[in-house]
VOGU-3710 file (C-alpha; in Angstrom, 3 decimals, decimal comma):
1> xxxxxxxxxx> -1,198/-15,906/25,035  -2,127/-16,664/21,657  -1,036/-13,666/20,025  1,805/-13,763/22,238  3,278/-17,272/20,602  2,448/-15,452/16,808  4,835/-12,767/17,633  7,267/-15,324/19,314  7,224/-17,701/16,173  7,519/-14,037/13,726
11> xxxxxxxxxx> 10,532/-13,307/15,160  12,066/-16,648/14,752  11,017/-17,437/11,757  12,133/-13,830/10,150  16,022/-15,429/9,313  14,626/-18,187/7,195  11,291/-16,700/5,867  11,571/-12,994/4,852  12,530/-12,502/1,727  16,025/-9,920/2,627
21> xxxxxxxxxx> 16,787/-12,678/4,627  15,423/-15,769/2,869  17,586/-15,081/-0,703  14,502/-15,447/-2,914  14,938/-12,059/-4,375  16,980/-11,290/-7,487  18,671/-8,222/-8,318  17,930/-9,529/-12,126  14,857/-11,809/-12,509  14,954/-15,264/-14,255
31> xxxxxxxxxx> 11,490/-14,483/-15,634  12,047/-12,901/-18,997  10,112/-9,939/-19,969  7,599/-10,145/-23,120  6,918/-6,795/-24,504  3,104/-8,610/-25,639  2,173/-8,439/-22,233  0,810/-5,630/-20,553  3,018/-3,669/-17,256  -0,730/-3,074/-15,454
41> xxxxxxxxxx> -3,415/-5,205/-15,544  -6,957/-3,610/-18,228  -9,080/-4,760/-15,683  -7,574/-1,933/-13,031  -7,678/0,374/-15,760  -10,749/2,735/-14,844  -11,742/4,257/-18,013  -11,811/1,218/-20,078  -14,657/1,650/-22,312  -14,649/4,737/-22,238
51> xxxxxxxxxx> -15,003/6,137/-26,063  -11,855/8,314/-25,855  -9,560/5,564/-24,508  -11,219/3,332/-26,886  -9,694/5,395/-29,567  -6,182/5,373/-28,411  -3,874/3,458/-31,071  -1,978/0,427/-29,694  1,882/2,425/-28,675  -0,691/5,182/-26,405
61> xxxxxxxxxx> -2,739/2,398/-24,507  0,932/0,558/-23,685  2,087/3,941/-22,027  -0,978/4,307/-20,236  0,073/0,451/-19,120  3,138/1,300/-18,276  2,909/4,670/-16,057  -0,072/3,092/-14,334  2,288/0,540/-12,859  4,926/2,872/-12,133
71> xxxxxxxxxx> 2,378/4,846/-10,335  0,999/1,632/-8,666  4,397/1,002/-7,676  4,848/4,478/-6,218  1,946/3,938/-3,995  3,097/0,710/-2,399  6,709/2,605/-1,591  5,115/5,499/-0,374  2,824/3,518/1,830  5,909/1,440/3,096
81> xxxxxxxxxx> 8,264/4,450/3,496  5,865/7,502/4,601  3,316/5,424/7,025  4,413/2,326/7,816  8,088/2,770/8,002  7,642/5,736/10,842  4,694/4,927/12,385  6,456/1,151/13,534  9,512/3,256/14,954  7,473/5,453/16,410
91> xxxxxxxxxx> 5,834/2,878/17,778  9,433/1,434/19,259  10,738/4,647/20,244  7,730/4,579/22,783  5,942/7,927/21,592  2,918/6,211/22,594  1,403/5,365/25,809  2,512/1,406/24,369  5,985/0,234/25,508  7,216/-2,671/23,457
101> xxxxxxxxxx> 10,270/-4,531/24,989  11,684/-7,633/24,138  10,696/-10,263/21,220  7,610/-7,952/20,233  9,869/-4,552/20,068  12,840/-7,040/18,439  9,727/-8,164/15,826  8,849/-4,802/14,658  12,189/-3,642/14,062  12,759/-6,716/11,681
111> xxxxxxxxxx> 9,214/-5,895/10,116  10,690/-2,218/9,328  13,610/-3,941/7,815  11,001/-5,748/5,483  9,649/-2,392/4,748  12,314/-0,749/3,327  13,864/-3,746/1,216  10,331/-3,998/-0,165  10,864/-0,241/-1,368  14,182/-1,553/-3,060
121> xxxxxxxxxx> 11,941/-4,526/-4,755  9,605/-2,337/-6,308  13,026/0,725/-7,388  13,833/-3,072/-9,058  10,292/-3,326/-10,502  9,814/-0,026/-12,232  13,578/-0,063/-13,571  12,481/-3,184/-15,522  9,827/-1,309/-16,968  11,909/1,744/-17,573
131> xxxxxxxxxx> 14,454/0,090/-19,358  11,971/-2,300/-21,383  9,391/0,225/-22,610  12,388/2,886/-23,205  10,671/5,178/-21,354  12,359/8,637/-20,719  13,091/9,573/-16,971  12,032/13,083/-17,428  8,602/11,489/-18,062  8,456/8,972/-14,650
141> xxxxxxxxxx> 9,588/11,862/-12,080  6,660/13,602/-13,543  4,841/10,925/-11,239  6,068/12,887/-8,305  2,989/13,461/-6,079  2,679/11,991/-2,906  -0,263/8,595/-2,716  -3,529/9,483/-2,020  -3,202/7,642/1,251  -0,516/9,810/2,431
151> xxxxxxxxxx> -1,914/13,334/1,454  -4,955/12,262/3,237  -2,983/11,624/6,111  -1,180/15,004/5,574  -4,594/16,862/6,016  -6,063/15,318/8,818  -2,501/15,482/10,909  -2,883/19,193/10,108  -5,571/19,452/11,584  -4,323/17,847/14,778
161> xxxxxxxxxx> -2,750/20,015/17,123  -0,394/17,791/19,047  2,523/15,857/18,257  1,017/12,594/20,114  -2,111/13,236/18,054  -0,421/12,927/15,086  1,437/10,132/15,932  -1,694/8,289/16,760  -2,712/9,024/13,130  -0,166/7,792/11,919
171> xxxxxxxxxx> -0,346/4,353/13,465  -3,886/4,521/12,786  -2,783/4,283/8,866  0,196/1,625/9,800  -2,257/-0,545/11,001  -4,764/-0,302/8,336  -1,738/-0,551/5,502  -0,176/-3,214/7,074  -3,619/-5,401/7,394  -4,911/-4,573/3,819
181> xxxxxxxxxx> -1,642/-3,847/1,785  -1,667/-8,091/1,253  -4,839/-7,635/-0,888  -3,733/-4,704/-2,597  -0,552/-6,462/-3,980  -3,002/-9,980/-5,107  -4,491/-7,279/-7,974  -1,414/-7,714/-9,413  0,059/-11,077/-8,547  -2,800/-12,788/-9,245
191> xxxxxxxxxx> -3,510/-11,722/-12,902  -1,792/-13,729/-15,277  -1,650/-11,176/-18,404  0,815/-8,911/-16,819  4,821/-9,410/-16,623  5,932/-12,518/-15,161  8,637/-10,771/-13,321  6,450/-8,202/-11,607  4,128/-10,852/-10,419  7,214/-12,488/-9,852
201> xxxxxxxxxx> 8,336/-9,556/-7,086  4,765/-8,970/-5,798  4,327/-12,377/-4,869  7,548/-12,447/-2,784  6,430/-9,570/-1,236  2,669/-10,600/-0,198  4,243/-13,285/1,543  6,425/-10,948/3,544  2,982/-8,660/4,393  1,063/-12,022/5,097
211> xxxxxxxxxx> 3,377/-12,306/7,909  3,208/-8,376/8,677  -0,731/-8,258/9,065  -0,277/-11,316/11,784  2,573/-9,336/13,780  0,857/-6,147/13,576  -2,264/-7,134/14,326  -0,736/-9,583/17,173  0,975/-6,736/18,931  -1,864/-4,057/18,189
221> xxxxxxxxxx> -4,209/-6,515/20,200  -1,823/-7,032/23,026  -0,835/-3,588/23,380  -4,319/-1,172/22,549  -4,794/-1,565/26,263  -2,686/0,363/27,181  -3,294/3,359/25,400  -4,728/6,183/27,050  -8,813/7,118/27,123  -7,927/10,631/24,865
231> xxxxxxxxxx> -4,969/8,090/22,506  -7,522/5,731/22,754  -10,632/8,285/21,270  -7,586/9,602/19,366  -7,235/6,394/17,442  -10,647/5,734/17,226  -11,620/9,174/15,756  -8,792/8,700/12,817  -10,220/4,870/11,764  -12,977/6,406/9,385
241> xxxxxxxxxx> -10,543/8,684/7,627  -7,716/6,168/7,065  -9,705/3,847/5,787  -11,511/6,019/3,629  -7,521/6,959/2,243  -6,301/3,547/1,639  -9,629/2,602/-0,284  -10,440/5,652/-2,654  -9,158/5,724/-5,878  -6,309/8,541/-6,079
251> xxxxxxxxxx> -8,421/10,380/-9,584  -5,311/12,976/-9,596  -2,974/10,300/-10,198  -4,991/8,606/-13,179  -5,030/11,711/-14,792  -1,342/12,465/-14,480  -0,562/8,961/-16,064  -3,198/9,919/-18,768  -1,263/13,385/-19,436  2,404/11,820/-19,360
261> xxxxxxxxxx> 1,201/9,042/-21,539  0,309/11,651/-24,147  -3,330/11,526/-23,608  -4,771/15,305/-24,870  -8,476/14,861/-23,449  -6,805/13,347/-20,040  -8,658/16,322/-17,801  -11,816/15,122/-19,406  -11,878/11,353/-19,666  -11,293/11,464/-15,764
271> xxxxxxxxxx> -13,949/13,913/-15,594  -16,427/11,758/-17,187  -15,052/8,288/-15,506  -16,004/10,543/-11,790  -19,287/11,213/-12,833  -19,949/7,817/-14,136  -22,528/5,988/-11,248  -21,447/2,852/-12,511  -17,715/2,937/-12,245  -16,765/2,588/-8,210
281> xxxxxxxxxx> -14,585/5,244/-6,488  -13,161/2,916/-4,186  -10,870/-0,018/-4,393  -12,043/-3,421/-3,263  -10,437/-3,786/-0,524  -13,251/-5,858/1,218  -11,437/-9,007/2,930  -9,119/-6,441/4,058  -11,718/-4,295/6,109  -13,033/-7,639/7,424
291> xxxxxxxxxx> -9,816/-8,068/9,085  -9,840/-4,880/10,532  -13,092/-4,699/11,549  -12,496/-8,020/13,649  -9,566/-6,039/15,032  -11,127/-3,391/16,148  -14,047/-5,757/18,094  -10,998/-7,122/19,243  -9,754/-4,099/20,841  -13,139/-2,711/22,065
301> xxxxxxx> -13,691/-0,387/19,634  -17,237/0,210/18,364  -17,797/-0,381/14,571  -21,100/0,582/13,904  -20,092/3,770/12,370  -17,190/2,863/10,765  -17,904/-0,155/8,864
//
């Protein structure tokens, strides 16, 4: 019953509290941008320190800056438009042994509206940037692969032989992006030395995915019932995996915003960042994977492997 009311009070609340709805979002920011602040915050920056990065004159390290936000903002629309996006209408279409009617079908289909006007906030994000940093366009589509996350979810639904087995996948890494994508977007919002209007946008949308990980999680915990024994194993055999994905740092991107930035020893500063013990090859994503862990007790599903 309690989950229940959360979805009921989601889907009433969406006309005054998402942020398509809501009107907080501005086409053009009030927040002005300050070209002495950086576009990604050093601290996410994984070779810092390193002696070849070091080295880098001033105009270099502000490229890197840049391109490592457009890339961050790449992964956030990829992770709305590629997983979340199709695994929640999958999920309404009833390709799964789950049938959502009503309010909780009604709530998901307002939480993929979310999804894709987030994707719009972030095309709004990197334009900024673009525009600000006079960066060339021909440079930014080189930032054309596909997140991490999502090529990892390529290769283990190729390995899947049915269509229901992929779908399962894929709302294996819907609900882990949906209950850890909040604390992904705080790296940013949070840190006061980056632009004022990209923390701006982030913030507006973290509240929007605050509201997402309740509803998902909500209707996951209603609904995981009902799911077959082989969906069920299904599901449970694709948790390691996806959550591997969303937390490993994507070392092929870094190197690509290295190489665009101008960056001649790119291939080997990565190198030597990898093979560092002390620098982590996972992002921190550790209140996050609390959350889902309780889920999955929630649900019945054993963590002892997983977490």
């Amino acid at each position: 019953m309690q989950n229940a009311s959360k979805v009921n009070l989601h889907f009433s609340d969406w006309k005054n509290k998402s942020i398509v709805r809501s009107g907080r979002f501005k086409e053009s920011p009030d927040e002005l941008f300050d070209e002495n602040l950086t576009d990604y915050p050093d601290n996410l920056l994984p070779f810092i320190g390193h002696p070849a990065y070091e080295a880098l004159d001033d105009r270099i390290k502000s490229r890197i800056g840049s391109f490592a936000w457009i890339a961050w903002n790449k992964r956030v629309v990829d992770t709305e438009e590629l997983i979340i996006g199709p695994a929640l209408a999958c999920l309404i279409a009833n390709k799964t042994d789950i049938t959502l009617k009503g309010i909780p079908k009604m709530a998901i289909r307002q939480a993929i509206v979310d999804e894709y006007f987030h994707s719009h906030m972030h095309d709004i994000a990197v334009g900024i940037t673009i525009e600000n940093r006079s960066l060339s366009q021909e440079d930014v589509e080189q930032l054309d692969k596909p997140a991490l996350l999502y090529r990892r979810y390529q290769e283990v639904a190729s390995d899947l032989p049915e269509q229901w087995q992929k779908d399962i996948a894929l709302l294996v890494w819907c609900v882990i992006g949906e209950l850890s994508i909040y604390e992904f977007l705080t790296f940013v919002s949070k840190d006061e030395t980056v632009q004022p209007a990209s923390r701006s946008l982030v913030g507006l949308h973290e509240r929007d995915e605050a509201v997402h990980a309740s509803l998902i999680q909500a209707v996951m915990e209603d609904n995981y019932q009902y799911l077959s024994e082989e969906q069920k194993s299904c599901f449970e055999a694709c948790l390691p995996y996806g959550l591997s994905a969303f937390s490993a740092v994507d070392w092929v991107i870094w190197q690509d915003v290295l190489r665009i930035s101008g960056v001649k020893d790119s291939e080997q500063i990565i190198k030597d960042v990898i093979n560092d013990s002390s620098i982590s090859n996972t992002i921190p994503l550790n209140r996050s994977f609390v959350r889902i862990k309780r889920f999955c007790e929630n649900v019945g599903i054993s963590t002892e492997d997983i977490f």
